[in-house]
C-alpha positions in Angstrom: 27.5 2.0 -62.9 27.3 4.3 -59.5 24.2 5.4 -60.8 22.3 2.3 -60.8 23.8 0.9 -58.1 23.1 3.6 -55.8 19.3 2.3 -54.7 20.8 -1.1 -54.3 23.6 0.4 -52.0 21.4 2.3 -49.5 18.9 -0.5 -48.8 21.1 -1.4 -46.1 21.7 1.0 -44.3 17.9 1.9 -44.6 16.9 -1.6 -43.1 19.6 -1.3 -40.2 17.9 2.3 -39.6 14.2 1.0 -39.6 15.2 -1.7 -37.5 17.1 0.3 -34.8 13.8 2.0 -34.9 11.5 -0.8 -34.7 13.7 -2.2 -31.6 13.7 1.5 -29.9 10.0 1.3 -30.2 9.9 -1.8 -29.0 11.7 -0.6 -25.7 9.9 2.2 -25.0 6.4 0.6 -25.5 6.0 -1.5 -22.4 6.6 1.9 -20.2 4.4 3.9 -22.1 1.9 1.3 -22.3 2.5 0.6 -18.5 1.9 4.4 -17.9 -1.5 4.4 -19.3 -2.8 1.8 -17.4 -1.4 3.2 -14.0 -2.5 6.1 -14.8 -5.8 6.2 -15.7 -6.7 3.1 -13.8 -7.5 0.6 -16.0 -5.5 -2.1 -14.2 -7.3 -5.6 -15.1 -6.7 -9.3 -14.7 -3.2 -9.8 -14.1 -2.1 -6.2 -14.0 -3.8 -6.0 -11.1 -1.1 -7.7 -9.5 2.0 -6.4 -12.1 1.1 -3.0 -11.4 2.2 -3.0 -7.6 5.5 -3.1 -9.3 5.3 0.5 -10.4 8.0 1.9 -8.8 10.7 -0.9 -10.4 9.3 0.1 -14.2 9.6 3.4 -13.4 13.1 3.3 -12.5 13.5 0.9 -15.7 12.0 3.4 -17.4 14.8 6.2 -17.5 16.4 3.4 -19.9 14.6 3.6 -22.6 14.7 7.4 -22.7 18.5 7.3 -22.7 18.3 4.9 -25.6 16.1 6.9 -27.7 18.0 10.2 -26.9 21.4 8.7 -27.8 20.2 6.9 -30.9 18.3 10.4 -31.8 15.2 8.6 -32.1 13.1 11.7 -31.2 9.5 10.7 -31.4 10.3 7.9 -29.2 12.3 9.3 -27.1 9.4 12.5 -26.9 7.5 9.2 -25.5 9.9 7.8 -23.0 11.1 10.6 -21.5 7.2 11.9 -20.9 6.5 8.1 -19.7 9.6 8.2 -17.1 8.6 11.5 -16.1 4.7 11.1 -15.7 6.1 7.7 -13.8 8.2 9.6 -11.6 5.8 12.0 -10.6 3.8 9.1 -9.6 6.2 7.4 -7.3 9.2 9.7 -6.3 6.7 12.3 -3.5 6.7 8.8 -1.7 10.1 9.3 -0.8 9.8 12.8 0.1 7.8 14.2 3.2 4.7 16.2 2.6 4.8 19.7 4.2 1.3 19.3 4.8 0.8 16.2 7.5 -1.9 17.4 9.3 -2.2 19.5 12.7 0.3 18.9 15.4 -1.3 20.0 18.5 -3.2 17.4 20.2 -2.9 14.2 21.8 -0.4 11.8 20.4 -1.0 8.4 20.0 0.8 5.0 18.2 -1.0 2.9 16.1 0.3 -0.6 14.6 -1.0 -3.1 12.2 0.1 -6.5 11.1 -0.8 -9.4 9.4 -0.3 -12.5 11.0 -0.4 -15.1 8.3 -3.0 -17.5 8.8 -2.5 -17.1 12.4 1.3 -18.1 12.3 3.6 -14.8 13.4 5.1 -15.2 16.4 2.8 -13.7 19.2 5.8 -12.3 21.0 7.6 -10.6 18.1 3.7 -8.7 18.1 4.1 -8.0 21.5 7.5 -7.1 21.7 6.7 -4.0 19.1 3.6 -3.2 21.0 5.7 -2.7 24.2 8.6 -1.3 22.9 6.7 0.9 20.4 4.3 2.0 23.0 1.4 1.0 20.7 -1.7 2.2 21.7 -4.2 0.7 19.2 -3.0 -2.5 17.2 -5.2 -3.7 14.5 -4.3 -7.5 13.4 -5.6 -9.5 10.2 -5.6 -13.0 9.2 -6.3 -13.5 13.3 -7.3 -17.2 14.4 -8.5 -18.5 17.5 -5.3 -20.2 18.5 -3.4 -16.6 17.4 -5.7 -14.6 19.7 -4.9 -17.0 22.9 -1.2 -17.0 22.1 -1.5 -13.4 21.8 -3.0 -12.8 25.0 -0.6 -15.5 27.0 2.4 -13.6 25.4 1.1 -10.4 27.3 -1.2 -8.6 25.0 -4.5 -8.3 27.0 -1.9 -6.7 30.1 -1.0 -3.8 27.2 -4.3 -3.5 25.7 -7.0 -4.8 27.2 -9.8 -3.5 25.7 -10.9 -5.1 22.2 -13.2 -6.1 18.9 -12.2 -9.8 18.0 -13.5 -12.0 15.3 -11.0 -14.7 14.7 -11.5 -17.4 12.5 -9.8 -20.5 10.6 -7.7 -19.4 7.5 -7.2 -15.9 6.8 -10.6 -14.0 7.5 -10.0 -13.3 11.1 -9.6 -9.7 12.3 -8.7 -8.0 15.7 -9.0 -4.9 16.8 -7.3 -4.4 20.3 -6.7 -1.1 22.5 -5.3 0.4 25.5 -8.3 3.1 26.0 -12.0 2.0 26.1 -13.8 1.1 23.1 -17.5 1.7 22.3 -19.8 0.1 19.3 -17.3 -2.8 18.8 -18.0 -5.1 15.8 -17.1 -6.2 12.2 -18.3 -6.7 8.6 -17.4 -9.3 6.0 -16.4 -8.1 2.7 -17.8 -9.4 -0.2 -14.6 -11.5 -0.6 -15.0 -13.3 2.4 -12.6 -11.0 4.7 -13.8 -10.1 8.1 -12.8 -6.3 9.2 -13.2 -5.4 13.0 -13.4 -2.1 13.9 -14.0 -0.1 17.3 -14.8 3.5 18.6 -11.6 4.2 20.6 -11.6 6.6 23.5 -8.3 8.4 24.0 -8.5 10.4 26.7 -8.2 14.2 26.1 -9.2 13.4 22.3 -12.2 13.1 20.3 -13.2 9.9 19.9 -12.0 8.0 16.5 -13.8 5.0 15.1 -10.6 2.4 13.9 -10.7 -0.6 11.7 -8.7 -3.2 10.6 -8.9 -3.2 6.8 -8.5 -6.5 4.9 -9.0 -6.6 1.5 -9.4 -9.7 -0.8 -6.0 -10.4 -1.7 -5.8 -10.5 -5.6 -4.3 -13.9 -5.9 -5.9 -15.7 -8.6 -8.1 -14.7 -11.4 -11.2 -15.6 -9.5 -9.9 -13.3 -6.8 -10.0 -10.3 -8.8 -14.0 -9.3 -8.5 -13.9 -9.4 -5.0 -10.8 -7.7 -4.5 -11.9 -5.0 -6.9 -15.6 -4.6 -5.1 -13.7 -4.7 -1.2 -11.2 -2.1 -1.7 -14.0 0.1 -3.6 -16.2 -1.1 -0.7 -13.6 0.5 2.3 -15.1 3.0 4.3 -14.5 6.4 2.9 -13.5 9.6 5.2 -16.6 11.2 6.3 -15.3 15.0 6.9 -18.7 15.2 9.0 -18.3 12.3 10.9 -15.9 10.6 13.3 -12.4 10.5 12.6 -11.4 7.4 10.9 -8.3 5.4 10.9 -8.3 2.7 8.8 -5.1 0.8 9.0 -4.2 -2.9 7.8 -3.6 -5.1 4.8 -4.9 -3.3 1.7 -3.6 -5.7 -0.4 -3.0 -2.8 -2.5 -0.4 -0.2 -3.5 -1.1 3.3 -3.9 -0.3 2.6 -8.0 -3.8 1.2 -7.6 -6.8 3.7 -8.6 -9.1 1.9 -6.3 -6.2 2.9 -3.3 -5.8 6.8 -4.8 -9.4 7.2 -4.7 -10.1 5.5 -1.8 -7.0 8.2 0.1 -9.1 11.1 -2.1 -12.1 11.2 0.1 -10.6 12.6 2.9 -7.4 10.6 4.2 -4.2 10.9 4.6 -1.1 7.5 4.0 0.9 7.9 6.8 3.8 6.3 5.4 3.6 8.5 2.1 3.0 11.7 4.2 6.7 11.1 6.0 8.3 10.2 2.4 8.5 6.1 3.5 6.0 5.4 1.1 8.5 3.0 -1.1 9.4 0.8 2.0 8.5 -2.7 1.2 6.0 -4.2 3.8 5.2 -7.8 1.5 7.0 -9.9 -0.7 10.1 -11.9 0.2 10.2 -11.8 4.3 9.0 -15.3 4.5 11.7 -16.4 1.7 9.7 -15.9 -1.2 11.7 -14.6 -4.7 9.3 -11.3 -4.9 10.3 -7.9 -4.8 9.1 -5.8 -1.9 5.6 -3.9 -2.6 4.1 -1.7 0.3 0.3 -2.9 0.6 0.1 -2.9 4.9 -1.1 0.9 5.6 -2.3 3.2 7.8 -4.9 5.6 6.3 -5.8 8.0 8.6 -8.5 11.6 8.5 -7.5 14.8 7.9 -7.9 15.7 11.0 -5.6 13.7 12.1 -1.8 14.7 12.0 0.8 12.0 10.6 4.4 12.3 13.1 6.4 9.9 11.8 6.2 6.1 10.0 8.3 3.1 11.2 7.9 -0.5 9.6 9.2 -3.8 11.1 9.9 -7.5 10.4 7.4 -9.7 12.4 8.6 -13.3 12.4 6.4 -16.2 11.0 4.7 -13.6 8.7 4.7 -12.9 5.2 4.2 -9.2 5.6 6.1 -6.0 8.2 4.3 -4.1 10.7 3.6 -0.5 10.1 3.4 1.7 13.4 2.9 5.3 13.0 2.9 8.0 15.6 -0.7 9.8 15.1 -1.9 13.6 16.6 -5.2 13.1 17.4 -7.7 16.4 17.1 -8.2 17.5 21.3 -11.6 16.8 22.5 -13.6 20.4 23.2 
């Protein structure tokens, strides 16, 4: 009798085993998966948008490797633990300052960008940060004609006077304003529609440094994602030869985007990532909408330019914080 009821007596416990597998599996696999496509880039559709959200799953993601461990599940908990890990080491130097931030000898300067939400931030919460902040060069997105007059009767043209302005209706608009003198002001339109001012600014006992105000297509909908994909690949890249570049505004893009990583790769520097504030949120819920903050306002800056510290700040009316950095420009020979 024990003998031929043994089979029948271990079926059991062999489908409560393969099923605490299956579900460990199950756990682990959206992690792993998610670590593939953060990794290697191949963010489409909507992951474009999920994947700003990296730094939640990899914090999740320490779950699922305690799960496996405990339940001695090795194989998938050999998986988790090398998803949180390879996770981690994507995320976590953001909140740690690089030892490397660039020279600092030279002459320091303030930068600021902010995106003013179809023209609606408050033009003296922008020029309240300019003046207290003593902002030097202030880049502006989403800039419309009624923003730049506002702007300018809050105070901003008294601050900095000198500017590359192309505001327009909706969120296209760009501004580019400065203390020093600018040369070979203008702007381009993305292929999304975005315009992008940028300026030669003239800092005196520096070398001059061409600024922009970067505006990706924001990847909203899923007719958004082309041009959003072909903007932020179209972003000037560091020329190691040329000018100095800083490139600061509204990426709409993390740096868990490949397009962002490679974009940094030819020759930049994220300010906010160099001083280990790379995780503080600069979009999501500051105009009361149920999203969790993602950093996609930056300040991109050469090589030859030193990074002294990040600082981010609400701006009221818009949907996204400033960023203001503190900048060592290279002296001028």
């Amino acid at each position: 009798m024990t003998i031929t009821d043994a089979p029948t007596a271990t079926r059991p416990a062999h489908r409560r085993r393969l099923t605490r597998t299956l579900l460990i599996w199950l756990l682990v696999a959206p992690a792993a998966i998610w670590f593939v496509i953060r990794g290697f880039g191949f963010e489409r559709d909507r992951f474009i948008q999920l994947i700003a959200f990296t730094p939640y799953v990899a914090l999740w993601s320490a779950i699922p490797a305690l799960v496996a461990l405990v339940a001695r599940r090795w194989a998938a908990a050999a998986v988790a633990v090398l998803t949180a890990f390879g996770l981690a080491m994507g995320v976590v130097p953001r909140a740690l300052p690089n030892l490397d931030r660039g020279p600092s000898d030279g002459t320091a300067i303030t930068v600021m960008t902010a995106n003013l939400l179809f023209g609606g931030a408050d033009p003296a919460s922008i020029v309240r940060l300019v003046r207290e902040n003593d902002v030097a060069i202030l880049a502006v997105q989403e800039l419309t004609e009624p923003a730049a007059g506002a702007l300018d009767a809050a105070g901003l043209g008294d601050l900095l006077p000198h500017r590359s302005v192309n505001a327009e209706a909706g969120a296209s608009g760009s501004g580019l304003y400065s203390r020093y003198p600018i040369t070979e002001p203008g702007s381009w339109r993305t292929d999304g529609g975005f315009l992008q001012a940028y300026a030669t600014v003239r800092v005196p006992g520096a070398v001059p440094i061409t600024s922009e105000s970067a505006h990706p297509l924001a990847p909203a909908v899923p007719e958004s994602f082309s041009g959003w994909r072909s903007d932020l690949a179209g972003q000037p890249a560091a020329d190691p030869d040329g000018t100095p570049r800083i490139l600061l505004g509204d990426f709409n893009a993390t740096l868990d985007h490949k397009l962002l990583r490679d974009l940094v790769g030819t020759g930049y520097r994220d300010a906010a990532d160099a001083t280990g504030k790379g995780w503080i949120g600069t979009w999501g819920p500051y105009d009361g909408d149920p999203i969790p903050p993602v950093t996609i306002d930056h300040v991109l800056a050469d090589e030859r330019i030193g990074i002294r510290d990040v600082e981010v700040h609400g701006v009221t009316g818009s949907d996204h914080r400033a960023v203001i950095a503190e900048l060592t420009l290279p002296e001028a020979r």
